[in-house]
VOBA-181950 format. One record per residue (C-alpha): residue in three letters; z, y, x. Coordinates in Angstrom, 1 decimal. Example, Ala and Ser with C-alpha at 12.3 -4.5 7.8 and 13.67 -1.06 7.14 Angstrom:
BEGIN
 numar     c3     c2     c1
   Ala    7.8   -4.5   12.3
   Ser    7.1   -1.1   13.7
//
This chain:
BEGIN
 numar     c3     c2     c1
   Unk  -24.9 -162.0 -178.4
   Unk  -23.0 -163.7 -181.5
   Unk  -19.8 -165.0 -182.2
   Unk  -19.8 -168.2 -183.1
   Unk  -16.2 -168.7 -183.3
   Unk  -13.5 -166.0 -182.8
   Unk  -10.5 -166.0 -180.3
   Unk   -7.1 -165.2 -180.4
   Unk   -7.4 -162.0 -180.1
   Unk  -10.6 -160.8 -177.8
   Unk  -11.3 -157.3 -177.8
   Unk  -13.3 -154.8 -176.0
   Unk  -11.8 -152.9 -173.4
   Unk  -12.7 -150.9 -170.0
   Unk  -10.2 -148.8 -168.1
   Unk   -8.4 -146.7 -170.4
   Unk   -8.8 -143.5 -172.7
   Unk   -7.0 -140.6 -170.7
   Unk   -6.0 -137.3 -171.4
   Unk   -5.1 -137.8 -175.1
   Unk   -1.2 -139.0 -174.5
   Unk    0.2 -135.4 -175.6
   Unk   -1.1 -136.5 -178.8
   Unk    0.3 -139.7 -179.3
   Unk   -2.8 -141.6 -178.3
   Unk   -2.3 -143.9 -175.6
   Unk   -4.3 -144.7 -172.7
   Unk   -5.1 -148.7 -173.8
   Unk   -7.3 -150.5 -172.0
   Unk   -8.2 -153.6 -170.2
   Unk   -4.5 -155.0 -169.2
   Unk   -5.8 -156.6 -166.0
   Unk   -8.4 -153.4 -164.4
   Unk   -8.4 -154.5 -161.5
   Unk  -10.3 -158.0 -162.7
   Unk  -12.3 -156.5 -165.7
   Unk  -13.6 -153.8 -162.5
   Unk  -14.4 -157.1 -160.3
   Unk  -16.4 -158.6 -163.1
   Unk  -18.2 -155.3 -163.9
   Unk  -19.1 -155.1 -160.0
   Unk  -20.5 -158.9 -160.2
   Unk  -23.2 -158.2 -162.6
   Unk  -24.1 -154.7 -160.5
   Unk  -22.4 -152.2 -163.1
   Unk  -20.2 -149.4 -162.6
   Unk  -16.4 -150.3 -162.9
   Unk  -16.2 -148.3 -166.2
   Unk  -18.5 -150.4 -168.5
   Unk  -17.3 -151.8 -171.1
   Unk  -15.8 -155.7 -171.0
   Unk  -14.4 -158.4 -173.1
   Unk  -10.7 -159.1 -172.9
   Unk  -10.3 -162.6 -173.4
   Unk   -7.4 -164.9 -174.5
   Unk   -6.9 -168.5 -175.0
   Unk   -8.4 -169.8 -177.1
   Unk  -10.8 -167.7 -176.4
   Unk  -14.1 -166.8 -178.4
   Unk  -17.6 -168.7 -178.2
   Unk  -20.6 -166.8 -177.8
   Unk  -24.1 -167.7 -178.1
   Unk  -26.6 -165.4 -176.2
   Unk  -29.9 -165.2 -177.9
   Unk  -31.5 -163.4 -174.9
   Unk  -31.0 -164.3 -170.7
   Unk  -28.4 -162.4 -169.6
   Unk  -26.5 -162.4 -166.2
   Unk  -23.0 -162.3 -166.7
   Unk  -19.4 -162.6 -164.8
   Unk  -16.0 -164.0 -165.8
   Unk  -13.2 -162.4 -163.8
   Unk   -9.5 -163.0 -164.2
   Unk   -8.1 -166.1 -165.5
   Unk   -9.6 -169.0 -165.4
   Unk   -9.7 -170.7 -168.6
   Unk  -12.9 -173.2 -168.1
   Unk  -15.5 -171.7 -169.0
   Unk  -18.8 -173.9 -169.7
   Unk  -22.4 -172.9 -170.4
   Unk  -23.8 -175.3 -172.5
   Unk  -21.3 -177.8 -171.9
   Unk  -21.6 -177.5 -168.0
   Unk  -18.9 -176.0 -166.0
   Unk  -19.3 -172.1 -164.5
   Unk  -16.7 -170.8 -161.8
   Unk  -15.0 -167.5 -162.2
   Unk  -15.8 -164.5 -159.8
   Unk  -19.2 -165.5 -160.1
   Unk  -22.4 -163.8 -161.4
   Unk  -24.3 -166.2 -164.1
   Unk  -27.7 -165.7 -165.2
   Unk  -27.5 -167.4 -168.2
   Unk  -30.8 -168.7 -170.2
   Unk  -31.7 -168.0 -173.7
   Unk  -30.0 -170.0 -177.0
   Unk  -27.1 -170.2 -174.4
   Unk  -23.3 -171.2 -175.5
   Unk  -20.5 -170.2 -173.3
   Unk  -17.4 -171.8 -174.3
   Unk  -13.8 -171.9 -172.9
   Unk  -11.8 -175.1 -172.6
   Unk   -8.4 -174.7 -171.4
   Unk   -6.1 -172.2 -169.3
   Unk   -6.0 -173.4 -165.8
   Unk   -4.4 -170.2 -164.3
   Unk   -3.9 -166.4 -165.2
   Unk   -3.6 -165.2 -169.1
   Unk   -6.1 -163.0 -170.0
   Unk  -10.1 -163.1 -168.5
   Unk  -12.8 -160.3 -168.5
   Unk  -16.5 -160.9 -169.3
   Unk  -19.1 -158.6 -168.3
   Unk  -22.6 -158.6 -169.0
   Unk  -25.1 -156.9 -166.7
   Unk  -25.4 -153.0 -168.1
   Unk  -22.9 -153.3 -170.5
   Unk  -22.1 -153.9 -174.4
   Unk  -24.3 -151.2 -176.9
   Unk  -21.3 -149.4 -178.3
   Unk  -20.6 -146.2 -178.5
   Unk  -17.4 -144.5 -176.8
   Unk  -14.6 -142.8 -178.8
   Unk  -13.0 -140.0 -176.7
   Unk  -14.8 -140.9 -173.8
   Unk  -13.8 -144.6 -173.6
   Unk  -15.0 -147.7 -174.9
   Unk  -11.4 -149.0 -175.3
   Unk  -10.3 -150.7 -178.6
   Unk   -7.7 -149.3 -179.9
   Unk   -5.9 -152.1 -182.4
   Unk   -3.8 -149.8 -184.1
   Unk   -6.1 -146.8 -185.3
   Unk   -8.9 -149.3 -185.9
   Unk  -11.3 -147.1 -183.6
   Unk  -13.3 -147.9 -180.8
   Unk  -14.3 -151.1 -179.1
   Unk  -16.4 -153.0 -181.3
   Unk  -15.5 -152.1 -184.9
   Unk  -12.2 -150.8 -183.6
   Unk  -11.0 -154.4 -184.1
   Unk  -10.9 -157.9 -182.0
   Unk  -13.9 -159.7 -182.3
   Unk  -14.7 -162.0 -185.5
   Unk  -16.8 -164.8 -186.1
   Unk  -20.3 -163.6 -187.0
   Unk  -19.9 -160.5 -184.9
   Unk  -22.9 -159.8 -183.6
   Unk  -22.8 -157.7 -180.2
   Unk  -25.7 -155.5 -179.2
   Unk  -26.7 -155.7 -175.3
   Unk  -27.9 -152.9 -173.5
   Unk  -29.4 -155.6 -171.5
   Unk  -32.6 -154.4 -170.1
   Unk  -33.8 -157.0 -167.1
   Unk  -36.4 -159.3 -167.2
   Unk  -35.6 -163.3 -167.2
   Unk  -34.8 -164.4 -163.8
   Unk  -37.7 -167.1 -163.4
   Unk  -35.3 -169.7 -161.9
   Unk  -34.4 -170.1 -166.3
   Unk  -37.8 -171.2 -166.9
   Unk  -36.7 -174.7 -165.1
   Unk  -32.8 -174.4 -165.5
   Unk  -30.6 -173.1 -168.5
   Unk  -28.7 -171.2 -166.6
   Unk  -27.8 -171.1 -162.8
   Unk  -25.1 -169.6 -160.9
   Unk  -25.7 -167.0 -158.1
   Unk  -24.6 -168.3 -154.5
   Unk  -21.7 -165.4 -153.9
   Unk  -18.4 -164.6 -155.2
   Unk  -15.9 -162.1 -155.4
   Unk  -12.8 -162.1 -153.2
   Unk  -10.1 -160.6 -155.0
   Unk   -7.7 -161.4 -152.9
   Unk   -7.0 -157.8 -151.5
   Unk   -4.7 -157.8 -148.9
   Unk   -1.2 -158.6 -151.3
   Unk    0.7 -161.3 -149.0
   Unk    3.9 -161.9 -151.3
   Unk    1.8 -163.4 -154.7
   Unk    5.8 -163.8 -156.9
   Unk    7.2 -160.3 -156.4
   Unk    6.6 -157.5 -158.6
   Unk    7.2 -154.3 -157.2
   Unk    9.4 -150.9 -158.5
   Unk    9.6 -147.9 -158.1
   Unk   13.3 -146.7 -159.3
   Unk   13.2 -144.8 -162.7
   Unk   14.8 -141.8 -163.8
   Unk   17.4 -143.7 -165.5
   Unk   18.2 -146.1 -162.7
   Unk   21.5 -145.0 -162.0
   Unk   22.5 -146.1 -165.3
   Unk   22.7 -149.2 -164.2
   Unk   26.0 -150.1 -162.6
   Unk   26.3 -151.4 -159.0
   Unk   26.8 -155.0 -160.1
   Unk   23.8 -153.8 -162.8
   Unk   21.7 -153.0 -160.4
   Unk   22.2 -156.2 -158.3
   Unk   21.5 -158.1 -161.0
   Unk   18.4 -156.6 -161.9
   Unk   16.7 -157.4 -158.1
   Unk   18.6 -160.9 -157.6
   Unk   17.6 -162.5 -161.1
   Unk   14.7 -164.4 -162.3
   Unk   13.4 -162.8 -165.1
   Unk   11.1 -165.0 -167.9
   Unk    9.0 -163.3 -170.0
   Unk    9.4 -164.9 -173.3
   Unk    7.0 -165.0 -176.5
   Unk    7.9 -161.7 -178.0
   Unk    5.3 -160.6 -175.5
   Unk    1.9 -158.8 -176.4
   Unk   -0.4 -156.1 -175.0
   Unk    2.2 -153.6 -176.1
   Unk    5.0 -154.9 -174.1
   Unk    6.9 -158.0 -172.4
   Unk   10.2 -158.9 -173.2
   Unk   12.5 -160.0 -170.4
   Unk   14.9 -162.7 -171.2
   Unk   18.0 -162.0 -169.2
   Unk   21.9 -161.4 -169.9
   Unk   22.7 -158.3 -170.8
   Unk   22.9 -155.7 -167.9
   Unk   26.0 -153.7 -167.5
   Unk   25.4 -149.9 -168.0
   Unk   27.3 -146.8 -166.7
   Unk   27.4 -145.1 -170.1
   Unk   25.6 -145.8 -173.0
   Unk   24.5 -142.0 -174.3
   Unk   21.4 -142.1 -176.2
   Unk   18.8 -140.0 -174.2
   Unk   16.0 -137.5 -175.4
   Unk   12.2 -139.1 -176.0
   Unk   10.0 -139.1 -172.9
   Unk    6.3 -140.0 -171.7
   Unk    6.5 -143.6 -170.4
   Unk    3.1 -145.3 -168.9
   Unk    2.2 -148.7 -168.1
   Unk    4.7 -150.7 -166.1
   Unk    7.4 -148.6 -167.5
   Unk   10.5 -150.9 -167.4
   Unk   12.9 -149.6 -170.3
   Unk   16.5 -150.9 -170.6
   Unk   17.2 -151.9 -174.1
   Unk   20.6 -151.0 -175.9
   Unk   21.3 -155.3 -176.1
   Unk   21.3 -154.6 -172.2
   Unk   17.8 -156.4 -172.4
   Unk   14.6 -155.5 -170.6
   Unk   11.0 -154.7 -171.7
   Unk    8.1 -153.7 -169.6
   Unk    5.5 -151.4 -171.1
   Unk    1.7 -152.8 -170.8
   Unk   -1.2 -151.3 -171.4
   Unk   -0.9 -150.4 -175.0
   Unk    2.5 -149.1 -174.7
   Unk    3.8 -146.3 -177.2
   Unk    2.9 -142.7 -175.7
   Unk    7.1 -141.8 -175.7
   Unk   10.5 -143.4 -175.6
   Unk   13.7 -143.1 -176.1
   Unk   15.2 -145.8 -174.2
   Unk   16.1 -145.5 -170.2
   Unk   13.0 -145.9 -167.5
   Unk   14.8 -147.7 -165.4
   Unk   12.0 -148.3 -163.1
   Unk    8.4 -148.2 -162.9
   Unk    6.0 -151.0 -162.0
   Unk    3.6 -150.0 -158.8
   Unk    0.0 -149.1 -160.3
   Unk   -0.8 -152.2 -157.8
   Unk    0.6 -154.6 -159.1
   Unk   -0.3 -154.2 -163.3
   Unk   -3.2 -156.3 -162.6
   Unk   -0.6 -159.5 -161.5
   Unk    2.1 -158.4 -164.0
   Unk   -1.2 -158.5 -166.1
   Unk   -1.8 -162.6 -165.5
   Unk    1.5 -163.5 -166.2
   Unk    2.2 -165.7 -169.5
   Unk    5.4 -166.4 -171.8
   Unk    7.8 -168.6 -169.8
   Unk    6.6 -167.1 -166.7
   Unk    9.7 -165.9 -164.0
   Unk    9.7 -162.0 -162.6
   Unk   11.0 -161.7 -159.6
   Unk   11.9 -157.8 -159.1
   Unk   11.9 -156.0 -155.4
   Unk   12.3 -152.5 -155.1
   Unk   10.1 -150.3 -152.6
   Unk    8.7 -146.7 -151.6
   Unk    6.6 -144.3 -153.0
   Unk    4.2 -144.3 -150.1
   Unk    4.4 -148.2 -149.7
   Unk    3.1 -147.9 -153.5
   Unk    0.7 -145.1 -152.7
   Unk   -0.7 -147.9 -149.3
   Unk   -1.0 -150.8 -151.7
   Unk   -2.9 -149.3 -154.0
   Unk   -4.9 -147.5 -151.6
   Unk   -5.6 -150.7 -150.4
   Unk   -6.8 -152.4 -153.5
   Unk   -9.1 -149.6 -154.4
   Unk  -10.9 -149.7 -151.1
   Unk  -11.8 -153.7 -151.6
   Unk  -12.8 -153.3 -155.0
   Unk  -15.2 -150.3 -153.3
   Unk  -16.0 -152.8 -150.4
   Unk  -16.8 -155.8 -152.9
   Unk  -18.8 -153.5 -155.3
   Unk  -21.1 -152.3 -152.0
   Unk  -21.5 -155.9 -150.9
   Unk  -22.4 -157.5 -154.9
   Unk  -24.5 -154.2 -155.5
   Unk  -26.1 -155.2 -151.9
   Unk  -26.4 -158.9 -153.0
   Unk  -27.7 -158.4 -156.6
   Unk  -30.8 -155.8 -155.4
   Unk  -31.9 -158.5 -152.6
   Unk  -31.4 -161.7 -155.4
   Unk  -33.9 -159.7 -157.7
   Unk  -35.8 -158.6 -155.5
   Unk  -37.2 -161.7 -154.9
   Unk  -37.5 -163.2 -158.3
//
């Protein structure tokens, strides 16, 4: 596939690059896994393939072979040659095809995965870009106009293209996994919670947080009043991970995402659950956090709980995808 016009800033990216933090390399990745996995499962590949990270505006790609595809995540409009696809669908989309996206209608960042995967080769085991040593991905870079992307695509044309252009498959992906209260993030106290003073603390789980523009892959900033500390020492460099909420020394908050530094120096006043990186994920600038804190096994449930629908949905689309084309 080609780019015929480059994105904000679209990148590949699958589900991280671990083991290498002791030596200052992060873990990266997709920001939202838990989509970029539901799109991989749509097209029938394993959860660790690579996928594109898309922003809006996002690129446009022209496919100059059929390929089945999935858009997972946000919706921001996607259109096959001017016609509208749905999201959490699996696409077979016909040769000379332009896929295009038009405007955000929810979510911030989507996932595109194209049935067995992008032809790139892995650097320390991942597929991951990684923006700031310029090394793997594609190019170790975000995607350009004029790129042009090798498929490991291997299928045969579906021959429903030979009369259509492209033509959506009849099932989609519930992502809705079992996560009743959609506007609360959830913590985990840090190691520096008690930093915070009592009226500190209250402040932090009774105010609505906005994210504001100073707000990237690497972290979101919190715009907020200043949060009244216990003391004010400085305190020595530690390993901090995604969802890592760190109190600034302006009393201010930032919460680490997925290309976050390896260390820090500033409190971990608490952690984001792994189960909810994938909403923190969708969340734009202007966007209100609402904070509430819980337990390490009501964590451990949630994400249990995710992780067994993604396995569930990946069974059923795997289940689907052989009977579709079987009969084509």
């Amino acid at each position: 596939m080609k780019i015929i016009k480059a994105g904000i800033q679209d990148t590949v990216q699958d589900m991280g690059r671990f083991g290498y933090q002791h030596l200052g390399i992060n873990p990266g990745g997709a920001m939202d896994r838990f989509s970029a996995a539901v799109a991989n499962v749509l097209v029938g590949n394993e959860i660790n393939k690579p996928v594109i990270e898309l922003h809006f505006p996002a690129s446009v790609f022209w496919f100059k072979k059929p390929v089945l595809i999935a858009v997972a995540g946000a919706d921001l409009s996607a259109t096959v040659n001017g016609e509208p696809i749905p999201v959490d669908h699996p696409v077979w989309v016909g040769k000379n095809s332009l896929l295009q996206f038009h405007r955000v209608i929810k979510g911030a960042r989507a996932y595109m995965a194209v049935r067995e995967g992008i032809n790139i080769s892995p650097w320390l085991g991942s597929y991951a870009t990684h923006l700031k040593a310029k090394v793997g991905g594609y190019r170790g870079r975000a995607l350009q106009k004029e790129d042009d992307i090798e498929l490991v695509n291997n299928d045969q044309p579906h021959s429903l293209l030979e009369k259509k252009e492209f033509f959506v498959l009849p099932w989609k992906a519930d992502n809705t996994w079992g996560d009743k209260k959609k506007s609360e993030i959830l913590l985990l106290p840090g190691n520096e919670w008690n930093r915070l003073t009592e009226e500190g603390k209250e402040s932090f789980l009774m105010t609505s947080f906005v994210i504001t523009n100073q707000s990237d892959r690497m972290g979101y900033r919190l715009n907020n009043l200043p949060l009244p500390v216990m003391s004010g020492e400085e305190i020595v460099s530690s390993g901090v991970s995604f969802g890592t909420v760190q109190l600034l020394p302006d009393g201010k908050l930032i919460i680490l995402m997925a290309d976050h530094q390896t260390t820090g120096g500033y409190p971990r006043v608490a952690h984001v659950i792994s189960a909810h990186h994938s909403k923190l994920a969708q969340m734009r600038a202007g966007d209100k956090i609402h904070f509430h804190l819980t337990d390490q096994p009501t964590a451990e449930q949630l994400f249990i709980k995710q992780q067994k629908h993604l396995l569930q949905l990946q069974n059923a689309c795997t289940f689907k995808l052989e009977e579709f084309l079987s009969n084509k």
